[in-house]
N, C-alpha and C positions, 0 to 999 in steps of 0.2 A: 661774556656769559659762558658758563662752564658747556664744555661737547657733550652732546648727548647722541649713545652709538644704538645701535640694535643688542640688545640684551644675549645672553648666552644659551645659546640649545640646548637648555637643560631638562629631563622632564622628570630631577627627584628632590625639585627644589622643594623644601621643609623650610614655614617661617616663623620666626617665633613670637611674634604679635598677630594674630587671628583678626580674619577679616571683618568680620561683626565690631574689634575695634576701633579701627579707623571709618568704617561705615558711620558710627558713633559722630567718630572726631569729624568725618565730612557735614553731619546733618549739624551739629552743636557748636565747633570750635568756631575761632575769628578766623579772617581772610588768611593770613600766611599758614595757620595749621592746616586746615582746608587742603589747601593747596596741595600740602606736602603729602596731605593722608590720599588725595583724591591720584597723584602722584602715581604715589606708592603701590596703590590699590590697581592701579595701568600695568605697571610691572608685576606684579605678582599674577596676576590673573591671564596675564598671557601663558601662565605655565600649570594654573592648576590642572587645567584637559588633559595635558600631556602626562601628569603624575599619575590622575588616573588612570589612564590609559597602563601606562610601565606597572601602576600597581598591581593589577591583573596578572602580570605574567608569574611566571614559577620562578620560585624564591631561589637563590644559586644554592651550591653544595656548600653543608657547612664544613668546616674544618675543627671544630668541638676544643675541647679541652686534650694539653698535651701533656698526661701523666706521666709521672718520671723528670720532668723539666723542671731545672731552680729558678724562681722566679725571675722574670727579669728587672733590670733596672731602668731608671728616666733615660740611660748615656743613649739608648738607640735613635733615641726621636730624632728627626731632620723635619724642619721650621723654615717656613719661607713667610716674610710676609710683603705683599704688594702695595703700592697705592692705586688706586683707583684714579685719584686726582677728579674726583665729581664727575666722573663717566659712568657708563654700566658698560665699560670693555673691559674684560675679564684678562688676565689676573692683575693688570695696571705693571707700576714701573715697581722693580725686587729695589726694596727699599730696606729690609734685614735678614740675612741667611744664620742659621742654625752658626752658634755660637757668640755673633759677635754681640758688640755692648747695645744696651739701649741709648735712642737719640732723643731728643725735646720733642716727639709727638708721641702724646700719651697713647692716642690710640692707638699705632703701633705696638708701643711696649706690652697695651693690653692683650694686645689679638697673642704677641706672640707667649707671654707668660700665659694665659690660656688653652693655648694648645699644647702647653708644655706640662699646665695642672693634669689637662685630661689624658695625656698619653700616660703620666705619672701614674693615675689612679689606677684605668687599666692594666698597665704591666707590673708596678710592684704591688698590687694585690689580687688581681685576675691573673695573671701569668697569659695577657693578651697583648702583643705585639701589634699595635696601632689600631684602627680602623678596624683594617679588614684583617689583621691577624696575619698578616703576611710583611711587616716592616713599612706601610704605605706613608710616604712622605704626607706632613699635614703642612695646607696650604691655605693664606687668609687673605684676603683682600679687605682694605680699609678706603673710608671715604668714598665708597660708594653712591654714585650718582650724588642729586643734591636734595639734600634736606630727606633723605630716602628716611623712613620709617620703618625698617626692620633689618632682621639678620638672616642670612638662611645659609646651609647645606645644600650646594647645587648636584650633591652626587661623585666632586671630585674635591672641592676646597668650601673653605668658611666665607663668606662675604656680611662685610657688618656695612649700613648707614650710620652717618653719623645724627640723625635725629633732627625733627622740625628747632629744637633747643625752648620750645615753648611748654609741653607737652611731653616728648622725649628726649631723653640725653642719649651721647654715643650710645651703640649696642654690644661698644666691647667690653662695658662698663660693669658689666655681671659675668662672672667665671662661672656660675652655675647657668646661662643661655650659651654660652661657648660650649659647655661640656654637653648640653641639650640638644645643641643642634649636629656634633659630633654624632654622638649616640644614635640617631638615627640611622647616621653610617653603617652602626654595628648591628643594629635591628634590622635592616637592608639586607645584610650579610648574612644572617643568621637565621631569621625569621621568614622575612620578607613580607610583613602583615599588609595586607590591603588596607588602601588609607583611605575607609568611611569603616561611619557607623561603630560600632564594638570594635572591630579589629584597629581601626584608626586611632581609637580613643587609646588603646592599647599602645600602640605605638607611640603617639603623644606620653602616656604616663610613663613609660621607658625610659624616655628621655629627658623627663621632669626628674625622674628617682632619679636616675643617676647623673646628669647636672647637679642636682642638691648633693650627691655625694662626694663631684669633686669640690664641688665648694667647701665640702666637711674635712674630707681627707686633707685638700689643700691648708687649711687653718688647724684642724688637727683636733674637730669640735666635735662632741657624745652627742649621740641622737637625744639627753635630755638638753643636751645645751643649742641645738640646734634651730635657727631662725623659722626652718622648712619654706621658705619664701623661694620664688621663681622668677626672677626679672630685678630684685633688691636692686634701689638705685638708678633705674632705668626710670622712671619716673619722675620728672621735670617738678621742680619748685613750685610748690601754689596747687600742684597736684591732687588732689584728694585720695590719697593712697599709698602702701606701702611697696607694692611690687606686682608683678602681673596676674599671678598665681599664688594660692598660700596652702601646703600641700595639711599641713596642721589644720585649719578651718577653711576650708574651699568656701567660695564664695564672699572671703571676706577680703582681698587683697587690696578693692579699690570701689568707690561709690562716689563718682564725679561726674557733675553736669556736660562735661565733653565727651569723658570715656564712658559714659553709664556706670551700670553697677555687675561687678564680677559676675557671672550668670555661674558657677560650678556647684555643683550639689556633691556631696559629700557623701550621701546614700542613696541604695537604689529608688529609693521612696522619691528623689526626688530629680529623679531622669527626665531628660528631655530628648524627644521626638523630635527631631527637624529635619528641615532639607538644606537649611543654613550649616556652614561649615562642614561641609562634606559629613552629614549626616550629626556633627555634635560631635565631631575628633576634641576637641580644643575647651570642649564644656563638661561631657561627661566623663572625661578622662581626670575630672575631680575624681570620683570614687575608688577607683584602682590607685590614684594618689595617696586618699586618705588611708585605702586600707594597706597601703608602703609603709608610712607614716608610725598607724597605730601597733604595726608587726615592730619596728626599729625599738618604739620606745617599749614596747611590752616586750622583748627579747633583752634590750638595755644595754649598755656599752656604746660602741664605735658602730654606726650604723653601715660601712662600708663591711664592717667585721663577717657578720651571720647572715643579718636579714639582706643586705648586698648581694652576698652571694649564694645564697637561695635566688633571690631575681635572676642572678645573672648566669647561673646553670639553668635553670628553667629554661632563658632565652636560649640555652644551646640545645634544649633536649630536643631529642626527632620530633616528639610529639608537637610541637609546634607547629602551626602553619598558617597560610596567609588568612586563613579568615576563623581563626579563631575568638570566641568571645571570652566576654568577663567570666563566666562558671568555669569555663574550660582553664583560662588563665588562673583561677583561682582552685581551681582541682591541683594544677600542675606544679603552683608553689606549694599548695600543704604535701604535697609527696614528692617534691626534692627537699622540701624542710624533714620528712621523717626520713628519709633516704640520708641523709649531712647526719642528725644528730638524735633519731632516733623517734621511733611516735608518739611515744609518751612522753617525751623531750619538752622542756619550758619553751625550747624554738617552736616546735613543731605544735604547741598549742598557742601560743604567742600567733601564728601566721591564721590557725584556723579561727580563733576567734577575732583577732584582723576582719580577717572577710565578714563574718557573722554580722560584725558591727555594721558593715556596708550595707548589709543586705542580703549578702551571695553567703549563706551556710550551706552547706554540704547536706545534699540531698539525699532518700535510700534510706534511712531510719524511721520510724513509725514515729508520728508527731512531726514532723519538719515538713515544711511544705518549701517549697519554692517561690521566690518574691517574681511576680505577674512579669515587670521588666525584664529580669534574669534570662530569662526564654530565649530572647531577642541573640542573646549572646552562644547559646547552646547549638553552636552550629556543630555542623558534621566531628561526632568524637569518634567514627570510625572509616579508615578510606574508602570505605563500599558506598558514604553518601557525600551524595554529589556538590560541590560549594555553590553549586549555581540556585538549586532547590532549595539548600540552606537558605540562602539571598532570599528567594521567593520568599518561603516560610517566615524568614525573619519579617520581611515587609508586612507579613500579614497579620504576624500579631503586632505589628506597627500601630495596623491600620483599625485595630481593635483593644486595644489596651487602656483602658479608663485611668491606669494611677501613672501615666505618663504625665510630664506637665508641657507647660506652652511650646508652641516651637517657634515663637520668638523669642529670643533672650529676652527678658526682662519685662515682657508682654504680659498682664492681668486681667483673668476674668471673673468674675464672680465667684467667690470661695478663693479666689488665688489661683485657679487651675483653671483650662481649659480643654477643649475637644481635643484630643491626638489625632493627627492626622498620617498617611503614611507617608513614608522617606521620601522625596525622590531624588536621583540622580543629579547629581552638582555637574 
């Protein structure tokens, strides 16, 4: 029987299968799924307290964009990747170093072409040097524990499960959750969004765009040719589904009697209230999804091109902070999109009617009202108010908001909707 060690003192593990899923697989699947989900669900939850907790603190100093500098190239990455050997002792035995060949375990070869698509994207079209923008070695662990159910970002390296094999396949099996669960690195770096509620989701959809985009870049695919899928592949035979996430039609990736049915809404109209998933990181981070989505293809071309990097100067501007919401996030790309290319720019109206579609129009004009949700997100636009008061404020119109919907996934009441209730504390 494989060693099973004490897990890693991590407290900025990021995963990328949401616990409402394997909750799923624990109430519905057979005995060995079970198993691995109920597993799974042991190791992950020893660390969410602790993420909260570090998310609280002050985001570090960013380091921004370095004008004047020629792009870099992939030659800097340095690539390690580990075996786990079915433990959860961190980083396992160096099993391939930065250059040499691939060997007959596939999962290896994935983890490491992985973290070589996403350093890729970063540098030759960001002009970001790793991670944290300072040359940081990317490090992966594979075969993680047994039968583990997810992948995560512990805050220093990648760690994949290789999957129940019933239900899930490897997790190194998608280049866009590699590049997902990277990206938080960057968002950590940069941002440092608190991981609930609006800013959580925020973060979550960070990491989804830009996973999809190394997936893009990597293949070399136009946002109209693109899948927009999140997890492609990861999803076991007999599955009822195409991938975890579907950033084109949220809510539509997967409807199976194990996993349930994708809970993401696509507009604010159809936001969820919960205390599940650290307030709804991993559901209503559908919307900021879609409205990526509907900015790439209504902008047109190479979705890493324009609408990429609109996101991804956003995520450097000062204005950023740890508890920022959707309006604010969506204020801050229509004015680095007119700032790049101009305000009457086909970008720059591409991005604002994006949001619109969502929900989140731009508020201040006679006739525009503000969608009931959107509020929740309006936290402090200037540093004279307080992020703690925000928190309150936002719970309150939580706790009063009628076009909220259930805050159980997938939960029906009469009409399709239920009472909102307000957040509380994971």
């Amino acid at each position: 029987m494989a060693q099973r060690k004490a897990p890693t003192n991590s407290s900025h593990r990021c995963t990328i299968l949401p616990a409402y899923v394997l909750q799923q697989v624990a109430l519905n699947a057979g005995r060995a799924s079970r198993q691995a989900a109920l597993t799974t669900m042991l190791l992950d939850d020893g660390f969410r307290s602790r993420r909260l907790a570090t998310s609280l603190a002050p985001p570090p100093m960013r380091r921004g964009l370095r004008p004047g500098f020629a792009p870099l190239s992939a030659d800097g990455v340095q690539r390690s990747i580990h075996d786990a050997e079915n433990t959860t002792q961190l980083p396992g035995k160096l099993v391939r170093s930065e250059g040499q060949s691939g060997g007959p375990d596939v999962a290896v070869n994935e983890a490491y072409d992985g973290l070589g698509d996403t350093y890729k994207l970063y540098a030759e079209v960001y002009d970001r040097d790793s991670i944290d923008d300072a040359g940081l070695p990317l490090s992966g662990s594979v075969h993680y524990d047994v039968k583990y159910d997810n992948a995560f970002w512990d805050g220093t390296q990648m760690v994949f499960g290789d999957g129940d094999g019933e239900l899930f396949n490897r997790f190194t099996i998608s280049v866009d959750v590699i590049g997902h669960e990277l990206t938080h690195g960057v968002t950590e770096k940069e941002a440092g969004l608190v991981y609930m509620r609006q800013p959580g989701a925020l973060n979550e959809s960070i990491s989804d765009v830009f996973g999809s985009l190394v997936k893009q870049y990597a293949s070399q695919t136009s946002a109209e040719d693109a899948d927009w899928l999140i997890g492609e592949g990861l999803l076991a035979a007999g599955v009822q589904g195409v991938a975890l996430r579907s950033m084109k039609n949220p809510g539509t990736a997967y409807d199976d009697p194990n996993l349930g049915k994708d809970p993401q809404p696509g507009t604010m109209d159809g936001y969820v209230v919960t205390s599940q998933d650290n307030g709804g990181v991993h559901i209503n981070s559908g919307i900021p999804n879609h409205a990526f989505y509907l900015a790439a293809v209504g902008i047109g071309g190479n979705a890493w091109e324009k609408a990429g990097r609109i996101w991804y100067e956003t995520l450097l501007s000062p204005r950023m902070f740890p508890r920022l919401g959707f309006r604010g996030f969506a204020t801050l790309t229509s004015q680095t999109a007119a700032r790049l290319y101009g305000r009457q720019s086909p970008e720059a109206k591409a991005v604002r009617d994006a949001w619109k579609a969502v929900g989140l129009a731009r508020t201040g004009s006679a006739g525009r009202r503000q969608h009931p949700a959107a509020r929740r997100g309006n936290q402090a636009t200037t540093a004279a108010m307080s992020p703690w008061f925000a928190t309150a404020r936002d719970e309150a119109h939580e706790a009063r908001d009628g076009n909220a919907q259930t805050a159980a996934p997938g939960a029906k009441t009469e009409g399709g909707r239920s009472r909102p209730r307000a957040a509380k504390k994971s």
